[in-house]
Every structure is written in structure tokens, then in C-alpha cells.
VOPAGU-2260 file (C-alpha; in pm, 1 decimal, decimal comma):
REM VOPAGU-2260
SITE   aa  ch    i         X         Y         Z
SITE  UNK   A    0  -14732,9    6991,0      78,4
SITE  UNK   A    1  -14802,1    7296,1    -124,9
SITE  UNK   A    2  -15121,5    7434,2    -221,9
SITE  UNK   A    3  -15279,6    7525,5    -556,4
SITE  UNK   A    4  -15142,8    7909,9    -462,6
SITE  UNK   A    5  -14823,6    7802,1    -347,5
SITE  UNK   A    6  -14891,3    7994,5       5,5
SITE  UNK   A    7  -14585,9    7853,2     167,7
SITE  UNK   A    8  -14373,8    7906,6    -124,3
SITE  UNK   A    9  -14089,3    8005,5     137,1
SITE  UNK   A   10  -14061,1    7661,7     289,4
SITE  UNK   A   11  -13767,8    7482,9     188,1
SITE  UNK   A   12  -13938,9    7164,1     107,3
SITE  UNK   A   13  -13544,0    7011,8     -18,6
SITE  UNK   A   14  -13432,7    7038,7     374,7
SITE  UNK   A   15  -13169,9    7218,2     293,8
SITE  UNK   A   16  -13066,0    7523,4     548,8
SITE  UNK   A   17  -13091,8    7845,1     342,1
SITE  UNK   A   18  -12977,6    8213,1     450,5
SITE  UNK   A   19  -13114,5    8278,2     793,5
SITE  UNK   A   20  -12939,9    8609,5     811,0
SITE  UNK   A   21  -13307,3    8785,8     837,2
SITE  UNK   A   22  -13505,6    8589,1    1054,0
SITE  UNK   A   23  -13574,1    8664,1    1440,7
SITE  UNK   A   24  -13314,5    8491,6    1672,4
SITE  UNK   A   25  -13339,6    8419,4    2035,9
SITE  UNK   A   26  -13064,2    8502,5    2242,3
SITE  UNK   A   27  -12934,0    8172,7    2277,5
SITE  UNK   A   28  -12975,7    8099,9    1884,5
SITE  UNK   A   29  -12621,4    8087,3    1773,5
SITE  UNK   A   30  -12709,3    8007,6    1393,4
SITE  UNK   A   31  -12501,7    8262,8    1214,4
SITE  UNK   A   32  -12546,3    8141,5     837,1
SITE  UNK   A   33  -12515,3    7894,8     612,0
SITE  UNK   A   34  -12452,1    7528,9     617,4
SITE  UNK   A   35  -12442,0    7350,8     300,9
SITE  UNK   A   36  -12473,7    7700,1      59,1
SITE  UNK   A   37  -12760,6    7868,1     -24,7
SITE  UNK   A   38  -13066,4    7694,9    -263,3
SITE  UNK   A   39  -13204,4    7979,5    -420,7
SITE  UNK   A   40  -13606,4    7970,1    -383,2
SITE  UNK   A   41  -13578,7    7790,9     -94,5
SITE  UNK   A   42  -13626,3    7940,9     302,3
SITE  UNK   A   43  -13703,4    7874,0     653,1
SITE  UNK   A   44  -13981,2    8025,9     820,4
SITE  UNK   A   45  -13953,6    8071,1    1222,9
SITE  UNK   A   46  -13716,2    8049,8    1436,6
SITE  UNK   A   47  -13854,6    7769,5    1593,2
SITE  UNK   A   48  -13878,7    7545,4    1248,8
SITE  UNK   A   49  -13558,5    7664,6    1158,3
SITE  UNK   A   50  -13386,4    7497,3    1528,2
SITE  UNK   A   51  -13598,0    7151,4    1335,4
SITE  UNK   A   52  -13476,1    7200,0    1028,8
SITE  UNK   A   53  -13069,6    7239,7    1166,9
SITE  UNK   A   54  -13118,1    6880,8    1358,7
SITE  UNK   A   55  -13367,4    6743,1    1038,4
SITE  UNK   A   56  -13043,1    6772,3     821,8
SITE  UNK   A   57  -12811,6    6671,1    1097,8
SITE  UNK   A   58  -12991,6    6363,7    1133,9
SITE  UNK   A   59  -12991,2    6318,2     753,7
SITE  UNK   A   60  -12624,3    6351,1     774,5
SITE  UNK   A   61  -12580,6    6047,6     949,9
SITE  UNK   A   62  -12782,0    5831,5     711,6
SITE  UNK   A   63  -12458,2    5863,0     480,1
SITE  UNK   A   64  -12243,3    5696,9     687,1
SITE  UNK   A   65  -12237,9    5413,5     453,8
SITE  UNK   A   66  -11920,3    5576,7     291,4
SITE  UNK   A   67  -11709,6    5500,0     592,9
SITE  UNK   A   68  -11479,7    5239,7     665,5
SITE  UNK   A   69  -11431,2    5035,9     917,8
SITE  UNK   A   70  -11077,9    5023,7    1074,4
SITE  UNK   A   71  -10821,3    4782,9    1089,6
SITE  UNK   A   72  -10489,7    4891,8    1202,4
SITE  UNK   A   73  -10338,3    4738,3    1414,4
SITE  UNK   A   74  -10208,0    5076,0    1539,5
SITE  UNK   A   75  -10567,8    5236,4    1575,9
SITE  UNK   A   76  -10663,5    5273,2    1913,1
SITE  UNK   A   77  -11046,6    5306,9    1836,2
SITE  UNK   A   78  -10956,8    4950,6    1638,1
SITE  UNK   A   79  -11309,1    4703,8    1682,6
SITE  UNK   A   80  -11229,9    4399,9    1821,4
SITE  UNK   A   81  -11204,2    4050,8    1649,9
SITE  UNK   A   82  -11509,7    3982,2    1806,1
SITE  UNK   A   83  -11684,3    4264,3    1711,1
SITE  UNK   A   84  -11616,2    4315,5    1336,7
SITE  UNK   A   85  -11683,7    3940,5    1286,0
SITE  UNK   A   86  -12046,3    3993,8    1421,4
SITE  UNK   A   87  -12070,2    4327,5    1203,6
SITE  UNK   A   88  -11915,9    4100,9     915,0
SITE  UNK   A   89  -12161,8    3829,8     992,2
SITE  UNK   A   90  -12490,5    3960,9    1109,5
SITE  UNK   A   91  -12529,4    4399,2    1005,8
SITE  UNK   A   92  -12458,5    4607,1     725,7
SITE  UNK   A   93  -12358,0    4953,2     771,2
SITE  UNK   A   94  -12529,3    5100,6     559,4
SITE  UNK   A   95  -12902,5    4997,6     746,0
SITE  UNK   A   96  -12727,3    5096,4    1073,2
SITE  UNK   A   97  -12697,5    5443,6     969,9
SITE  UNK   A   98  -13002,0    5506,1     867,9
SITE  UNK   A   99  -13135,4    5310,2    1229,8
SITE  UNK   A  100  -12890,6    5629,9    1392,8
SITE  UNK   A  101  -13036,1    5830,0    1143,8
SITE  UNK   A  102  -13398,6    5804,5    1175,9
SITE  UNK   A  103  -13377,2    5773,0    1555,7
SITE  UNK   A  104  -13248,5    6117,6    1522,5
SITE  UNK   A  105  -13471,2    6272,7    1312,3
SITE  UNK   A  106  -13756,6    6148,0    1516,1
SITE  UNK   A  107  -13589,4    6316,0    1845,9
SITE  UNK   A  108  -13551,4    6648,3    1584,1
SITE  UNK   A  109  -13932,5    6609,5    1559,4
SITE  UNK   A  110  -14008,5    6564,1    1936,5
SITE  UNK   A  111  -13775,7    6845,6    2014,1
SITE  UNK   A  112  -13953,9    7058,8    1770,9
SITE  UNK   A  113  -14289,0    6985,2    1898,6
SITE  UNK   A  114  -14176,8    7029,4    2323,9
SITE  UNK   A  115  -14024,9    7335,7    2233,1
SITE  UNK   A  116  -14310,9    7451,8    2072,7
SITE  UNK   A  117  -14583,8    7401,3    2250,1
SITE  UNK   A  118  -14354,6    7534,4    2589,2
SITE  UNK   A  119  -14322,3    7904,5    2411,7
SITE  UNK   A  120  -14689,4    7899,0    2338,4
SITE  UNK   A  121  -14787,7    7765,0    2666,8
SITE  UNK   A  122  -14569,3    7997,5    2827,5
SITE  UNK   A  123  -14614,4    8381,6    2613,5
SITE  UNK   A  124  -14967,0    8300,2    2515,2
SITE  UNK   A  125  -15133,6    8063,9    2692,7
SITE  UNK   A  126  -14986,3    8156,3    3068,5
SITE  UNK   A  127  -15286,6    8140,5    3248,9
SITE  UNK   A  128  -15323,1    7766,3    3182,8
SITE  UNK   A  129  -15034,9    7680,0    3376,3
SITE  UNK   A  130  -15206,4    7845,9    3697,1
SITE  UNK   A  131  -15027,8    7745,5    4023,5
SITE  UNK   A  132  -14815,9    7491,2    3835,4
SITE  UNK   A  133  -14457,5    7477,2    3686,1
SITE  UNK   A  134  -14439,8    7424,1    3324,5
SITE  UNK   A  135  -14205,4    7155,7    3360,4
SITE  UNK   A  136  -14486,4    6972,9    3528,6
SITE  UNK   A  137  -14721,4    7066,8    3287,3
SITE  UNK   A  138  -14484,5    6958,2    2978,5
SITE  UNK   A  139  -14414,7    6615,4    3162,8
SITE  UNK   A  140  -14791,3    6510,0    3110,3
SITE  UNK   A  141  -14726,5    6474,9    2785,8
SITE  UNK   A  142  -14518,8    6246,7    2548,4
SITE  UNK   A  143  -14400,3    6454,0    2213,8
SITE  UNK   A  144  -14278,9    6102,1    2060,5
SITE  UNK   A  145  -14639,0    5963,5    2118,3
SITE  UNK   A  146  -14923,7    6069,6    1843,5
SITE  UNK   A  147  -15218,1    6062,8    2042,3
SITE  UNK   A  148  -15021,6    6202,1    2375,4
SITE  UNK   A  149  -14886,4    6533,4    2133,0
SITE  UNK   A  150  -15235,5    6543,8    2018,0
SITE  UNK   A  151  -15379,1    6579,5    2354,4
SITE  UNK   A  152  -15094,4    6820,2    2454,3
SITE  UNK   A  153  -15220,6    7053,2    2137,2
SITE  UNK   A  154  -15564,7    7030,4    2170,5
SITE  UNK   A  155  -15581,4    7138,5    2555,2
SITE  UNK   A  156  -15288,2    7392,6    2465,5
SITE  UNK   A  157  -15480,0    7549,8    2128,6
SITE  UNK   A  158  -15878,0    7572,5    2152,0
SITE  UNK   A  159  -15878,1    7572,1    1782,0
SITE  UNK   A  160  -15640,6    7246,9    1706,4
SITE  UNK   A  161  -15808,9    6952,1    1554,8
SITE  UNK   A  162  -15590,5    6616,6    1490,8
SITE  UNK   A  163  -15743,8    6602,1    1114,2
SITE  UNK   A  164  -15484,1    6945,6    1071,0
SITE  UNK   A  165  -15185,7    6746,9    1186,7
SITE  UNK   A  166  -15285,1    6374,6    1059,4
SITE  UNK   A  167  -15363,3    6441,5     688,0
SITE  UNK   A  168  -15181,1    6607,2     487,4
SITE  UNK   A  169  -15244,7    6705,6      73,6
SITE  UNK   A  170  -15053,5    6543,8    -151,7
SITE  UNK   A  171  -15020,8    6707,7    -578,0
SITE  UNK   A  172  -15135,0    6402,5    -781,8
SITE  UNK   A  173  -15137,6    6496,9   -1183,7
SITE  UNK   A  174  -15424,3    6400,1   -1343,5
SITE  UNK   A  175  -15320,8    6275,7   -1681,1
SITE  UNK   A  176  -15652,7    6341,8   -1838,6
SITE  UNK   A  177  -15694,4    6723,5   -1730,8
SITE  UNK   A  178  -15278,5    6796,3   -1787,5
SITE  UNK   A  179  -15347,0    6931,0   -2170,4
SITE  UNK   A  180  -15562,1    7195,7   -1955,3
SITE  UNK   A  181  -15297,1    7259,7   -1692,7
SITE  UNK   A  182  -15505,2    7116,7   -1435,0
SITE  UNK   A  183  -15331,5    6977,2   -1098,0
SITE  UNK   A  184  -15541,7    6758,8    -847,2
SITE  UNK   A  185  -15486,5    6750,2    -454,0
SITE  UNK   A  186  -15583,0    6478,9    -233,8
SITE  UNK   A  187  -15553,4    6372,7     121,6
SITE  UNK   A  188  -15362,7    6099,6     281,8
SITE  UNK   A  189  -15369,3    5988,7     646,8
SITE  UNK   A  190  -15064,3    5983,1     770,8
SITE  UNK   A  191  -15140,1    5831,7    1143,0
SITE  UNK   A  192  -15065,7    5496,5    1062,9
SITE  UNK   A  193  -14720,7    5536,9     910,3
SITE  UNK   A  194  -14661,0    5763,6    1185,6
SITE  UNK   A  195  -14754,4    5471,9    1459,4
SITE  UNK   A  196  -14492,9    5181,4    1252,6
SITE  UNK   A  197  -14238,4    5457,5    1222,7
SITE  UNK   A  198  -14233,0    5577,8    1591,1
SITE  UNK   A  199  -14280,4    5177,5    1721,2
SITE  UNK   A  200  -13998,9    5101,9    1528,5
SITE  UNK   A  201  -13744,2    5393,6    1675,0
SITE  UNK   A  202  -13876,0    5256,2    2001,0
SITE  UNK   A  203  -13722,0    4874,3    1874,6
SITE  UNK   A  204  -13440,3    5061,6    1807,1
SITE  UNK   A  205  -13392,0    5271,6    2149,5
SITE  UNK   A  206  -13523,8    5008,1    2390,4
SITE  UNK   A  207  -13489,2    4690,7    2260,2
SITE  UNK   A  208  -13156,3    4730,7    2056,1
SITE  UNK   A  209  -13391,9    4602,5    1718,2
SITE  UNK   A  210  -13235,0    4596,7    1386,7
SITE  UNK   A  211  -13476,8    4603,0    1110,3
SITE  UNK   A  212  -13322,3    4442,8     787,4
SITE  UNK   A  213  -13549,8    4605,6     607,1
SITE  UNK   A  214  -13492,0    4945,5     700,6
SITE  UNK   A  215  -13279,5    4994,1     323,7
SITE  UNK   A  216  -13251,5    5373,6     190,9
SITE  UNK   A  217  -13634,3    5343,3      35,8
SITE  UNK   A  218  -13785,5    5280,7     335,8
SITE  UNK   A  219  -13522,6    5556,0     523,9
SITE  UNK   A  220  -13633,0    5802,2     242,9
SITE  UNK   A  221  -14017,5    5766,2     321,5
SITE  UNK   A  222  -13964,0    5814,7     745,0
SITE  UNK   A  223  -13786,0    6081,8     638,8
SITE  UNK   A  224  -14068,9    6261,7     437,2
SITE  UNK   A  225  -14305,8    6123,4     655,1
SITE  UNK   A  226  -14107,7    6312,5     959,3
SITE  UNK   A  227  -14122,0    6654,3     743,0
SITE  UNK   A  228  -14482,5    6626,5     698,9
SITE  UNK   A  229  -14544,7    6562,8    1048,3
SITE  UNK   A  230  -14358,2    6851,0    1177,9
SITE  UNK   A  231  -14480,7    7107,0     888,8
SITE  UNK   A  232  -14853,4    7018,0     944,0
SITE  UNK   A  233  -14793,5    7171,3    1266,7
SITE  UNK   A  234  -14558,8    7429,2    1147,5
SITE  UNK   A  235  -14848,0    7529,2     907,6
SITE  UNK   A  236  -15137,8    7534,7    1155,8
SITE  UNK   A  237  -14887,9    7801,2    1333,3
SITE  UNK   A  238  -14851,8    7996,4    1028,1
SITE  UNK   A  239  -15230,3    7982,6     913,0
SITE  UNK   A  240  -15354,9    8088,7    1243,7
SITE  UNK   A  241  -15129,2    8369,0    1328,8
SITE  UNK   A  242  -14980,7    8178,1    1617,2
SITE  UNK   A  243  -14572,3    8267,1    1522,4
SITE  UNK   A  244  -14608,8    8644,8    1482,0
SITE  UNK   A  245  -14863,1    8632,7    1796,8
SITE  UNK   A  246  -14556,5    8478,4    1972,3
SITE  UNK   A  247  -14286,1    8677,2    1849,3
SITE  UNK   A  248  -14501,0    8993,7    1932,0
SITE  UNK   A  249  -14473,4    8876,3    2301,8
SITE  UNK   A  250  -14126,5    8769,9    2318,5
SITE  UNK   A  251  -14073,1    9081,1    2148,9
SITE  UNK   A  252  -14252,4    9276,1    2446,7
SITE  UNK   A  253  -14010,9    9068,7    2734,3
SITE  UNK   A  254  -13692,6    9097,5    2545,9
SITE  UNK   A  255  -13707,2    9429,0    2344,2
């Protein structure tokens, strides 16, 4: 997350859509606001984290559909049928289907996030390595739901990307022998292999129709995280090498 000097102090690390009033739009960006009230300390960066951040909560939305009920009027023409709520009676909780809607959703938040931003790079800063090709083709090489297939994608795309930036991220831990002297310890976790269970298991989900019964709110809670780090690493590595404002410099230059 954070480091020791706080130098993305205007993340909003809660996932919870701030004012956007000031930050660049595109002219299809129709975001005019706020969405659950402002969290004062909290912010959004670019425009391009900010489109994650909308679907992120979205997708978090849908993990409380556990406070629904099922209907059963007679009279309700959306009404399951016998056979359906006895199987939902019998065999799946509601609760540990919305967070299977959920998390596929936030995963697809995280693909779209990384697609869309390696296209504007490839195509404002990087145009010369699309050459005689279309970048459709050259995004279609790639799989942004795949680790090492989005690492590839980055590495060709950015001469200075190296996986260790996007697959370990720095975690505060307090050491309780140093807190008298105000000291706070960082240290690194690899993320790669939660990444690989959590993106096999949205695959279950999409392709094979899986239900995991042990996909309960703690487990929900962590992909979630997990999905924010993955996204920010690469939302950071923008930031630290200059790659947004490069960007919105050239967009500026087409659309001005």
C-alpha cells in the first residue's frame, strides 16, 4: 500500500468514489460527481483508475445481495419456480452466490482496467509499435485476465516494466518492539499465487458454472483486496514513471 512518506496519500484506499469534479475527463466520461458522498482525505487519481474504481464498487455492490429476498407470490411474474427455489433451498445460499457475481465482476473491473490501459498507451505513446497493424489485433494477443499473458502485454508495451513492480506489493507490519520509538516496518508479499487461485476460480465460475462453498465474506473480502492491489501496482508504476501526465499531455495535443 502506502509508503513510509505517504506518496500516494490521494488514493482512496476505502474504494469509495470521492469528488471527481477536478480531474481530466474524456469525452465519453459521463461521471459527473458523487456516488455514495464524499470521504474526506480520500481521492482518485486518473481518469483511467477512476473508470476501475466506478466498476470496483459496482462490483462490491453486488456482494450485498444477501439482504434480498427471494419471491413468492403467487402474483409475481419474475416468481422462481418450484423447482428452482427447492434446489436454491437445498443445495446454495445466497449470500456465497453474490459474492460468486461479485467477484466475477470485480475481476472483469480489473481486466477492463488493464485493456484500456495499455490501448491509450499503446496508442498516444507507443504508436510506432503497432506499425502496419490494427490495435485491435495487437490487443487480441494478449489475455488481461491471464497474469503471465498481461505481463507479457506490459513488458513488450513499457521497456522499463518488470513483473516484480506488479507481483509484490509492501505491506505496513508494526513492529511491537520499535512502536515506543514510532517505528513502522514494510515488507513484501508475493501476490502471484493468490492471484493464479483467484482468477482459476472466476474461470470455475464463468465456464464451468462452479460454486465454491467456501467462497464466505472472508474469503470475498481478501479477492477483493487482492484485486485492488493488483490494479494499483500498476496504477502506481504509471504514476512513478510519469506515464499518466505523459498521456494526458498527448491526448491533450489531439483533443485540445
Amino acid at each position: 500500500m502506502t509508503n513510509k512518506d505517504n506518496k500516494y496519500k490521494e488514493h482512496c484506499w476505502q474504494s469509495i468514489p470521492c469528488e471527481y469534479g477536478n480531474f481530466k475527463r474524456t469525452p465519453c466520461d459521463q461521471y459527473f460527481g458523487d456516488v455514495f458522498g464524499q470521504v474526506f482525505g480520500f481521492g482518485s487519481s486518473h481518469w483511467l483508475y477512476r473508470r476501475f474504481h466506478k466498476s470496483y464498487c459496482k462490483a462490491q455492490i453486488l456482494s450485498n445481495l444477501s439482504g434480498y429476498n427471494l419471491s413468492k407470490k403467487e402474483d409475481d411474474k419474475y416468481m422462481m419456480s418450484i423447482q428452482t427455489s427447492e434446489l436454491q433451498e437445498q443445495n446454495y445460499s445466497i449470500e456465497l452466490l453474490a459474492f460468486h457475481s461479485s467477484l466475477v465482476s470485480m475481476i472483469s473491473a480489473c481486466e477492463i482496467f488493464l485493456k484500456d490501459s495499455f490501448r491509450y498507451f499503446l496508442q498516444y505513446l507507443f504508436p510506432k509499435k503497432i506499425k502496419n497493424q490494427s490495435i485491435e489485433k495487437v490487443i487480441r494477443r494478449y489475455n488481461f485476465q491471464n497474469i503471465e499473458s498481461t505481463i507479457k502485454a506490459y513488458r513488450w508495451l513499457f521497456d522499463d516494466f518488470n513483473e516484480k513492480i506488479v507481483l509484490t506489493t509492501k505491506e505496513l507490519r508494526k513492529d511491537y518492539n520499535k512502536e515506543m520509538h514510532g517505528e513502522n516496518l514494510f515488507y513484501s508479499i508475493e501476490i502471484q499465487n493468490y492471484l493464479s487461485e483467484m482468477l482459476n476460480r472466476r474461470h470455475k465460475i464463468i465456464h464451468e458454472s462452479y460454486y465454491f462453498t467456501d467462497l464466505d465474506k472472508r474469503r470475498f473480502e481478501f479477492y477483493s483486496y487482492l484485486c485492488f492491489l493488483w490494479v494499483d501496482n500498476f496504477n502506481c508504476f504509471f504514476i512513478d514513471n510519469h506515464y499518466y501526465e505523459k498521456l494526458d499531455k498527448e491526448y491533450d495535443n489531439i483533443f485540445k
